[in-house]
N, C-alpha and C positions, 0 to 999 in steps of 0.2 A: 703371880696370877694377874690378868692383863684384865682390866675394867673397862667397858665398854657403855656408851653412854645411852641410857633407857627410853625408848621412841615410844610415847604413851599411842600416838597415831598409828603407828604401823603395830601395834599392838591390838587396835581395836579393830585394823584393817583386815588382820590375820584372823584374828574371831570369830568376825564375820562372814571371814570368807569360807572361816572348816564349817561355822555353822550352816552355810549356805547348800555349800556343796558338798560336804558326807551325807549320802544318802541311804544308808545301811540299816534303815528306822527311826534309829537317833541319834545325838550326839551330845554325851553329859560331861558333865565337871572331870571327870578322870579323864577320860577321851581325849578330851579337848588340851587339857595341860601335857597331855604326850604327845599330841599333835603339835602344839607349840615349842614343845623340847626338839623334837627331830628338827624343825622347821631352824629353830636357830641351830639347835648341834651339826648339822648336815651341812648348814649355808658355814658354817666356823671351818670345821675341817675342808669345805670345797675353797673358800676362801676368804680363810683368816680373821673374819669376822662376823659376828651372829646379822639375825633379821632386826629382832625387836630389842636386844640388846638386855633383855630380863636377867634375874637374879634367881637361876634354882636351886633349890634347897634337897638335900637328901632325903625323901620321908619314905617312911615302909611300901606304898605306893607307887613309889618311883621318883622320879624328879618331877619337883613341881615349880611352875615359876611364882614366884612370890608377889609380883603385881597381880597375876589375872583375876582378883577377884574383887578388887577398886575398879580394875578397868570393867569387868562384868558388869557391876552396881552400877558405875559412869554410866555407861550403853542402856542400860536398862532404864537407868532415872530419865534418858533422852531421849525413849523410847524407837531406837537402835537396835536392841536386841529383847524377845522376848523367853521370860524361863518360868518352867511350869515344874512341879515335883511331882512324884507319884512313887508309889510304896515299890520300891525294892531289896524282897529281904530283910535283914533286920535295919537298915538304913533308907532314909528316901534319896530317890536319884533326883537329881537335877539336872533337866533339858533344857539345851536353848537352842533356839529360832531365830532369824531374819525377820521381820515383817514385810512382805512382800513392796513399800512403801520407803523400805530403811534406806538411805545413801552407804555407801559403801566405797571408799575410796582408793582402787587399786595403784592410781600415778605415784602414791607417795612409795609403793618398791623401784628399785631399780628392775631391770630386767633379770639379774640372776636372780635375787630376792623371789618374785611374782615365781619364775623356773621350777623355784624349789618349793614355795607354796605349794602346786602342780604336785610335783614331781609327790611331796610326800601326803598330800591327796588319794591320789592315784594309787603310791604302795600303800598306806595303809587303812585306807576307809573302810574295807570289807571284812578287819580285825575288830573284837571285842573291844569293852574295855578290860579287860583280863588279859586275853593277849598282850595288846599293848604293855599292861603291866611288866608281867613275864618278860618282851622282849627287852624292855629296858632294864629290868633288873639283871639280862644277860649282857652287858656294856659297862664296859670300862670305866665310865662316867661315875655311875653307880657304884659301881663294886667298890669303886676307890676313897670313895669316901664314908664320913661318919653319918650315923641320924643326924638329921635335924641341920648338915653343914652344907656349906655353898659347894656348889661343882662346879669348878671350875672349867671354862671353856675350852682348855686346852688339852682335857684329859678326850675330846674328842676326836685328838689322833692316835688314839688307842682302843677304838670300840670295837666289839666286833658284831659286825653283823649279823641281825635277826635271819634275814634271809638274802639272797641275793638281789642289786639290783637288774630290772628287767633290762636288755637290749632294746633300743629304739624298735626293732621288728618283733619283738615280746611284747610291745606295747602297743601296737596296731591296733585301731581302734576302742584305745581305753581315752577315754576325754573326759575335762572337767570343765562345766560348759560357763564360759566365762559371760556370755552374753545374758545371762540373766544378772548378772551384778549392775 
């Protein structure tokens, strides 16, 4: 299993950027940890190494990355990101926000990094966090391991896909508008 070295910055860069731009209501603690799995598993299989370089763990939820909720608190104590709760269900959710004010710093991806940012933006912002769930519990990643154990990054050339990706003319006119960052 190949280790990959943990970028607290582009961690907090990526956070920012789902909390920014999914705009489907909201964006909570589940959401956002699947959002960051694709983001790195997607960037590993395209090329051979993750975004943020996190450590996920197998939980009955899905894959979750084991930093993002230091990096959360970070953001939050530096008033970077704001998160509100509110009663859902027999649990409360947890939203987070940009402050319209937050710095947000895109230079630190390379340009396929930022690509994929996009790209898994775009496919899955208009999914639940339920969905999202389900889809990852349908991936290789997942199935292949134990509770509670590391997934390794390499089981990401065996996933299969939730659904297809779109053709660049499937995607005509879907944007994720970078110019507010």
């Amino acid at each position: 299993m190949a280790e990959f070295e943990y970028s607290p910055q582009k961690m907090h860069a990526a956070i920012q950027f789902f909390c920014r731009n999914i705009k489907n209501q909201s964006l909570g603690r589940t959401k956002l940890a699947k959002l960051l799995y694709y983001v790195d598993f997607d960037h590993f299989e395209q090329y051979d190494r993750p975004v943020t370089g996190a450590t996920y763990k197998h939980y009955p939820m899905g894959p979750y990355p084991q930093e993002m909720m230091s990096e959360i608190k970070q953001l939050r104590n530096t008033g970077q990101l704001e998160e509100t709760e509110q009663a859902s269900g027999p649990y409360p959710q947890y939203l987070y926000t940009v402050p319209p004010d937050a710095t947000v710093d895109l230079g630190i991806f390379e340009t396929s990094e930022l690509q994929t940012l996009i790209d898994v933006a775009i496919k899955w912002q208009q999914l639940s966090a339920t969905e999202l769930v389900a889809a990852t519990h349908g991936e290789a990643p997942w199935i292949a391991t134990e509770d509670g154990k590391v997934i390794p990054y390499e089981y990401a050339y065996y996933r299969h896909k939730f659904e297809p990706v779109p053709d660049d003319e499937d995607r005509e006119g879907e944007t994720i508008p970078l110019v507010s960052l």
